[in-house]
C-alpha positions, 0 to 999 in steps of 0.5 A: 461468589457463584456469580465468579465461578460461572463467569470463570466457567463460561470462558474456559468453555469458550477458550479455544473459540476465542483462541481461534479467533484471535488468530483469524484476526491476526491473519486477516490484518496481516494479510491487509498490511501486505495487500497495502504494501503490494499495492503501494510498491505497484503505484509508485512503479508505475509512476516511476516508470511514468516519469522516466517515460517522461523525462525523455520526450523532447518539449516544444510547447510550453509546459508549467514550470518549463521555459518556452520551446525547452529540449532535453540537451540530450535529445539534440539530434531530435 
């Protein structure tokens, strides 16, 4: 019964503590979800930006999965 009881005491002395770190533990994960969504939305920018910088370079040689001296038929005048 004591053994309860002084449990029972030893947490609500250590409420708010606990309390104030189960909020810094939800700030820091929110803050982490956000930093990988950030990062992710700025690398798929870029390759975006990447392969539409890309797809309007006219190709002379060869390239993997391209035929033989291929040109973008929009680029005819090049």
């Amino acid at each position: 019964m004591f053994e309860i009881k002084n449990h029972v005491e030893n947490v609500m002395d250590n409420m708010e503590e606990i309390a104030q770190n189960y909020y810094d533990l939800t700030v820091v994960n929110a803050v982490s979800k956000g930093s990988k969504l950030g990062s992710s939305f700025v690398i798929n920018a870029i390759i975006c930006a990447l392969g539409f910088l890309f797809s309007f370079l006219p190709v002379s040689e060869p390239v993997i999965g391209l035929d033989k001296g291929w040109k973008a038929p929009c680029l005819d005048f090049l």
